[in-house]
Residue frames as qw, qx, qy, qz and C-alpha x, y, z in Angstrom:
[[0.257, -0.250, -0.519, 0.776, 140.14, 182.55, 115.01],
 [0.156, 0.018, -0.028, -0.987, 137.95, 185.01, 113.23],
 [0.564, -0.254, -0.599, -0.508, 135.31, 182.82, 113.01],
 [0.518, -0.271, -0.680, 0.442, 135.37, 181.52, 116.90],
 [0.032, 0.239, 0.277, -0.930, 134.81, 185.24, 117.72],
 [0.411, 0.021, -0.144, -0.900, 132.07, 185.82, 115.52],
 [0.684, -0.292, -0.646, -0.172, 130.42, 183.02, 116.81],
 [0.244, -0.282, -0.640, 0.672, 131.39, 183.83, 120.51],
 [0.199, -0.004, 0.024, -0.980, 129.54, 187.37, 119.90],
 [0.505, -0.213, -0.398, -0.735, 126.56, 185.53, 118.33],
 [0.584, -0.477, -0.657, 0.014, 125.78, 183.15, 121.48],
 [0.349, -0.108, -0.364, 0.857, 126.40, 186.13, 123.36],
 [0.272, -0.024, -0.010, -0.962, 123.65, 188.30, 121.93],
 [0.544, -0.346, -0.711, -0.281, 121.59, 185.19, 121.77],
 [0.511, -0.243, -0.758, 0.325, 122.21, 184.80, 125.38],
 [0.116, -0.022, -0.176, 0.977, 121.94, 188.34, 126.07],
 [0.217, 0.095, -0.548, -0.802, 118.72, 188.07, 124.19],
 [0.521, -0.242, -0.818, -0.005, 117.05, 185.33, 125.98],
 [0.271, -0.168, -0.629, 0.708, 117.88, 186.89, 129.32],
 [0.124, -0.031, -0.019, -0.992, 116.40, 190.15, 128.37],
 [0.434, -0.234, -0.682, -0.540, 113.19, 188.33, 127.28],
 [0.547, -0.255, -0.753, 0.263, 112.68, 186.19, 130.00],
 [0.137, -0.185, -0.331, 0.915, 113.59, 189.77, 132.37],
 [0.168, -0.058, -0.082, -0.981, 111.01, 191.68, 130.51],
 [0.462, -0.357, -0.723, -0.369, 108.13, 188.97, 130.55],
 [0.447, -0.379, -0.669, 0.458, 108.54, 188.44, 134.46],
 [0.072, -0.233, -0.175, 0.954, 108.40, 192.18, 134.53],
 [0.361, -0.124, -0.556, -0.738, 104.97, 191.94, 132.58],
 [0.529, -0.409, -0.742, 0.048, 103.77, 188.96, 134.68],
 [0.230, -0.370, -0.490, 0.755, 104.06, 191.41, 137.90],
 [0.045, 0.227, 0.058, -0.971, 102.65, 194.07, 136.25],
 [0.501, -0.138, -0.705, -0.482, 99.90, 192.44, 134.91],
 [0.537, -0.440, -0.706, 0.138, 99.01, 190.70, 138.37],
 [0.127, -0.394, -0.303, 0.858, 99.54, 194.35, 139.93],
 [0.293, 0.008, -0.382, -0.876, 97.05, 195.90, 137.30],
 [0.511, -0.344, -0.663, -0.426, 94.58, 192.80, 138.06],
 [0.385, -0.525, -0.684, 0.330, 94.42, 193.18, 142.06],
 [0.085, 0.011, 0.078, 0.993, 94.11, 196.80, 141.23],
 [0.362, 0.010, -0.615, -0.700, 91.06, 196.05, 139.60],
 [0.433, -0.367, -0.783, -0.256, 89.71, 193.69, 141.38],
 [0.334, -0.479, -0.673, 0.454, 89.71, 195.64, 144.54],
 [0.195, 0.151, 0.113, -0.962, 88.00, 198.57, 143.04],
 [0.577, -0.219, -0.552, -0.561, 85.30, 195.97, 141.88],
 [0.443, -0.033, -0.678, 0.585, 85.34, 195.37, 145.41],
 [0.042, -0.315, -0.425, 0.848, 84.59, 198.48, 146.65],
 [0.249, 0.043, -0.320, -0.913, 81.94, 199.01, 144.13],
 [0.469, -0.223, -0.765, -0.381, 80.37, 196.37, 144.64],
 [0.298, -0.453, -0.627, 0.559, 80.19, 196.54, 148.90],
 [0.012, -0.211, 0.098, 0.972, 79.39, 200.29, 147.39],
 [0.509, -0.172, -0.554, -0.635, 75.93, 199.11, 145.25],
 [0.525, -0.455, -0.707, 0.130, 74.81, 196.40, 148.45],
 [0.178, -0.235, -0.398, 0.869, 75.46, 199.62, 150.69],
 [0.322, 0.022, -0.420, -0.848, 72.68, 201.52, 147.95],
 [0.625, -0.233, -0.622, -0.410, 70.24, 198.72, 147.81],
 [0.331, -0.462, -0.657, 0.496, 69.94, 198.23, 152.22],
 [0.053, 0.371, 0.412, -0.830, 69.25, 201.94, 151.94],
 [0.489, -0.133, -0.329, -0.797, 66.54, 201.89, 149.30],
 [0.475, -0.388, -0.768, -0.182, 64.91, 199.25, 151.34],
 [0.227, -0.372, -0.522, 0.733, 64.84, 201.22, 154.25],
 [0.343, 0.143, 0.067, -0.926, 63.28, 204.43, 152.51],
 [0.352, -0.137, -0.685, -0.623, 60.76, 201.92, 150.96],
 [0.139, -0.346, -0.710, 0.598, 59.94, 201.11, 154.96],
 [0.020, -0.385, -0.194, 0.902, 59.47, 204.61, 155.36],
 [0.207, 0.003, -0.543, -0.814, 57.23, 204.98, 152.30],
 [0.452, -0.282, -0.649, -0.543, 55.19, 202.89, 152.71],
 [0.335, -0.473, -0.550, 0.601, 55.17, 203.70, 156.80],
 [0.169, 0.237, -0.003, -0.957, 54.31, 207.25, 155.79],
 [0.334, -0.231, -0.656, -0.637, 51.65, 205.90, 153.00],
 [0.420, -0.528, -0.735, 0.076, 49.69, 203.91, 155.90],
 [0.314, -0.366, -0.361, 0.798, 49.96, 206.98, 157.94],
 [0.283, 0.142, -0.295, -0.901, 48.55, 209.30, 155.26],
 [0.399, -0.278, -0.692, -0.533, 45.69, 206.94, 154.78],
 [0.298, -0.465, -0.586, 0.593, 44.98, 206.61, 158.78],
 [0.043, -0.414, -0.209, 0.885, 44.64, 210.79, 158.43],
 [0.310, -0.156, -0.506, -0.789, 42.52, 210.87, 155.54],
 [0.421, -0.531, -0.735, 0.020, 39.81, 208.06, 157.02],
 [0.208, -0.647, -0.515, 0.521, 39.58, 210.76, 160.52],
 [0.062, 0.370, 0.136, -0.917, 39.63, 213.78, 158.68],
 [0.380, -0.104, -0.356, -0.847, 36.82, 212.45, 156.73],
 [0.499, -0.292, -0.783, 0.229, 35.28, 211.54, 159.80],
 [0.112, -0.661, -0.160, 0.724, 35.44, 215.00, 161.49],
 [0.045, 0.089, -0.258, -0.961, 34.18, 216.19, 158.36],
 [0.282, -0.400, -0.683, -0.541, 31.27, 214.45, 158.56],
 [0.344, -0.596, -0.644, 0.334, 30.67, 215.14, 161.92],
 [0.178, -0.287, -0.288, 0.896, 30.80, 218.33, 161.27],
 [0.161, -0.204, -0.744, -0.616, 28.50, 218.22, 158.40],
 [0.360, -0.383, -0.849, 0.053, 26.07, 216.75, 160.83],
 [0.283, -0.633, -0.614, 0.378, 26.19, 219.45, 162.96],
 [0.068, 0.053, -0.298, -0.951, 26.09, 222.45, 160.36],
 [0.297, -0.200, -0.678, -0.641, 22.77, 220.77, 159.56],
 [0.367, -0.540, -0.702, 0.286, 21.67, 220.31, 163.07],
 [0.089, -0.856, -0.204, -0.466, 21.87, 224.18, 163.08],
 [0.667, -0.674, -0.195, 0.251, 24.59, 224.42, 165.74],
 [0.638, 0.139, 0.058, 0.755, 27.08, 226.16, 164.51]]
């Protein structure tokens, strides 16, 4: 009889043992797949976060290089209306 018991006990803690396992993995697997859509949906937003970055450096580069042409446009006439004024320092009108 004493032996039947100490053999019930030990497929008991086996079983006990198994269960637990099994319990704690599953409880890993979730937390593991809750740790990776964490993850992936701040690489998510980081990334819609960098394409949001790179639409507005192409826009100021517009603008750059819309201002540049613009700044050359105003050089060319004011050194146009400096020579014309040249001209007419030397014509003695001034």
């Amino acid at each position: 009889m004493a032996v039947e018991l100490t053999v019930l006990i030990a497929i008991g803690s086996f079983l006990i043992g198994i269960f637990t396992f099994s319990r704690n993995r599953d409880k890993d697997v979730k937390n593991d797949a809750t740790e990776s859509a964490v993850i992936r949906t701040k690489l998510d937003n980081i990334s819609q976060g960098v394409e949001s970055i790179r639409i507005d450096i192409r826009a100021n580069e517009q603008r750059v290089r819309d201002l540049s042409d613009r700044v050359v446009r105003v050089e060319e006439i004011s050194k146009q209306a400096h020579k014309r004024l040249d001209k007419i320092e030397h014509k003695g009108e001034v």
